[in-house]
Backbone bond lengths (Angstrom), bond angles and torsions (degrees), N, CA, C in turn:
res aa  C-N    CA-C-N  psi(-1)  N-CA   C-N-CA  omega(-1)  CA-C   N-CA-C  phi
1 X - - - 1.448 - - 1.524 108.89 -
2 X 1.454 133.55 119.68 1.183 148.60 179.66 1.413 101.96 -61.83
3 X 1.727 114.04 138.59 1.465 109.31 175.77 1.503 119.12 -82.33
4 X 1.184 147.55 -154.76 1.275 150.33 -169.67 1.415 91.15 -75.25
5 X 1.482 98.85 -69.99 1.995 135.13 -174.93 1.655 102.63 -21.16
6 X 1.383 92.22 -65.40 1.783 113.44 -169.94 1.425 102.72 -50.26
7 X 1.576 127.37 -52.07 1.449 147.69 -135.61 1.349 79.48 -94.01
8 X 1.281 131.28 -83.55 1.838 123.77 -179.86 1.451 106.26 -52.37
9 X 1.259 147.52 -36.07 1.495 107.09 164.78 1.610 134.16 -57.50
10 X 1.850 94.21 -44.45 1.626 103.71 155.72 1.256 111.56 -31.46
11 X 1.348 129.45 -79.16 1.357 117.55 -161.47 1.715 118.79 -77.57
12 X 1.477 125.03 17.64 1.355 135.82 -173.16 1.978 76.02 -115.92
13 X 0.648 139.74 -50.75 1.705 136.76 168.09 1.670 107.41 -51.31
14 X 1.439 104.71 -53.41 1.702 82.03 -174.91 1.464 110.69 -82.99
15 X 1.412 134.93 -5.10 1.498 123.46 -178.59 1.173 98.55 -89.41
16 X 1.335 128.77 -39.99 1.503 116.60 174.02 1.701 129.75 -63.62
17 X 1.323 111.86 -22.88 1.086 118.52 160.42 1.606 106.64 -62.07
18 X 1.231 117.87 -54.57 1.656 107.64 -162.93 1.832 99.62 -68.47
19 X 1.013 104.79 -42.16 1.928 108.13 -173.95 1.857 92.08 -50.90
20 X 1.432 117.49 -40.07 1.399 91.70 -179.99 1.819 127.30 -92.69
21 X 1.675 92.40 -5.50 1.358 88.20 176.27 1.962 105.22 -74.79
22 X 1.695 106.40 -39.86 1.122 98.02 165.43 1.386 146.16 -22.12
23 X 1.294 113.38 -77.72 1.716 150.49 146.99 1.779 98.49 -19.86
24 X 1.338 104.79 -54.18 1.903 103.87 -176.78 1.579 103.05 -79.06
25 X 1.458 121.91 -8.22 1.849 101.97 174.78 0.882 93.00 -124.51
26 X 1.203 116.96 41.02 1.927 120.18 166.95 1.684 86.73 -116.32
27 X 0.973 117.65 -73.44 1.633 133.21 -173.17 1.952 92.95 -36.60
28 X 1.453 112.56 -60.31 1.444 113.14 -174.30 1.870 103.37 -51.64
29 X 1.396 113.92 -74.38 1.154 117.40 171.69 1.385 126.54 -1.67
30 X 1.311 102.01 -62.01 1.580 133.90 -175.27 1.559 113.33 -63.15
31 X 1.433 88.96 -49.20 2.139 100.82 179.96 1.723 88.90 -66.00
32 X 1.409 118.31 -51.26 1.591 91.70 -148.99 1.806 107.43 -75.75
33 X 1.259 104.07 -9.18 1.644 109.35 -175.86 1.287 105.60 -75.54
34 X 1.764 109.40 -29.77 1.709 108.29 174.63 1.654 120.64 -68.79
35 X 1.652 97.75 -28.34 1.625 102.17 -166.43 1.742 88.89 -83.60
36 X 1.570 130.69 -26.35 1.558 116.47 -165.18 1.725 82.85 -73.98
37 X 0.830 156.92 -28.42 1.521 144.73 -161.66 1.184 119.03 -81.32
38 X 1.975 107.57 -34.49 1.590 120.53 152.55 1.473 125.88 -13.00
39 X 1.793 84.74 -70.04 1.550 109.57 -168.56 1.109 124.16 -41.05
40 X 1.594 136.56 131.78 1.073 121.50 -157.49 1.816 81.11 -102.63
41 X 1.189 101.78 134.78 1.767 123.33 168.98 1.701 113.88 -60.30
42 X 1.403 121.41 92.58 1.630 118.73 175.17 1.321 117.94 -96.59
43 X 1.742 102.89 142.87 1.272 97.81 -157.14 1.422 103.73 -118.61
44 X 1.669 102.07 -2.43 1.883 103.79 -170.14 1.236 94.38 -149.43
45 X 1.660 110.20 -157.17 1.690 105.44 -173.90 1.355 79.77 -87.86
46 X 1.395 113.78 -69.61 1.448 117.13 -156.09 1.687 125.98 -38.26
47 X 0.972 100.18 -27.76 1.573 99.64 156.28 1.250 128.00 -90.73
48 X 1.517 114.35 -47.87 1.799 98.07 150.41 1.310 130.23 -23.58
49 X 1.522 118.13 -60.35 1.610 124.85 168.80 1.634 116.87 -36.10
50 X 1.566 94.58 -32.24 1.742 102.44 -153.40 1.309 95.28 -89.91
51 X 1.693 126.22 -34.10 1.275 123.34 178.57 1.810 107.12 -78.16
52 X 0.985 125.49 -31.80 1.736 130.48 162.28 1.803 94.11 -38.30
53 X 1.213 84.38 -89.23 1.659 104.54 -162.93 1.877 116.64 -26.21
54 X 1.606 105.19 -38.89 1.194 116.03 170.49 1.304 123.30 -80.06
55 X 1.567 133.93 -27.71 1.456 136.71 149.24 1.209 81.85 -46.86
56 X 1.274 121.33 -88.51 1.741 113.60 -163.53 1.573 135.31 -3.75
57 X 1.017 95.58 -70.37 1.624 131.18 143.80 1.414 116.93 -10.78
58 X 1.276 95.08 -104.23 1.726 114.24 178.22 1.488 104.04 -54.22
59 X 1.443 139.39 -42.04 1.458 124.35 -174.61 1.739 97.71 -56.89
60 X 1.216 116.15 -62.83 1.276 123.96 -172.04 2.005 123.99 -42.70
61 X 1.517 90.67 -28.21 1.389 97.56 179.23 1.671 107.29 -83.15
62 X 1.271 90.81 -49.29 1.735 88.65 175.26 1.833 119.22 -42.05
63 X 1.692 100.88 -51.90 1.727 103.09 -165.52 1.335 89.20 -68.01
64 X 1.593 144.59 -16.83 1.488 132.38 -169.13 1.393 126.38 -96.69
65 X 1.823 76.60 -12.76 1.997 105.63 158.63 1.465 108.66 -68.93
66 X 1.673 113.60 -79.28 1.218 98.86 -162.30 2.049 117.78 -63.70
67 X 1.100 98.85 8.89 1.514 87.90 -178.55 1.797 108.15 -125.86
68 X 1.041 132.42 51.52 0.797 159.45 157.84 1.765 101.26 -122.00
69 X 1.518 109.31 149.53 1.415 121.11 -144.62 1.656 82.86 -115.88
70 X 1.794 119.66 137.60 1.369 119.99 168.03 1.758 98.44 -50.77
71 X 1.542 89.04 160.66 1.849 107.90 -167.97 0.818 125.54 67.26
72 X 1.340 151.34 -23.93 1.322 170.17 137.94 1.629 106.01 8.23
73 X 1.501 129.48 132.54 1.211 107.95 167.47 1.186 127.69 -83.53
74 X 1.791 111.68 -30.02 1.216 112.83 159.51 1.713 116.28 -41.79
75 X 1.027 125.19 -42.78 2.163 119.42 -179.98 1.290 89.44 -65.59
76 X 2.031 127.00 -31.80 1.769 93.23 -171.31 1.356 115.59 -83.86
77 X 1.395 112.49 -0.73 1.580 105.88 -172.03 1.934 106.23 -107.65
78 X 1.173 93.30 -10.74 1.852 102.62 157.86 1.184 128.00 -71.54
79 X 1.731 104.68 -15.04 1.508 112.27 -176.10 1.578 105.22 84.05
């Protein structure tokens, strides 16, 4: 049988757990409403293509970022 003591920390453990699960699908919420605003809105192919082509793009610059070595002249002429 749980004492009084035990039973109110229990439940000072489970509200604090929920206040932070709260707080974390508030925070999520928030990220994914920022990333739907990202999205660039397509309205045809040809811009579909154009928004492809530019992920394209930018993924490719990034992986040629991180693997390229700091000092490098190639990173200074990549910007």
């Amino acid at each position: 049988m749980l004492m009084a003591g035990q039973t109110y920390r229990k439940a000072e453990e489970v509200l604090e757990t929920n206040a932070q699960t709260q707080a974390a699908a508030a925070a999520q919420r928030e990220a994914q409403q920022r990333l739907s605003q990202l999205r660039p809105v397509v309205r045809d192919k040809s811009e579909q293509a154009r928004v492809i082509a530019q992920t394209i793009v930018l993924d490719t610059y990034k992986a040629l970022e991180r693997g390229i070595p700091p000092g490098s002249s190639l990173r200074t002429l990549l910007g």
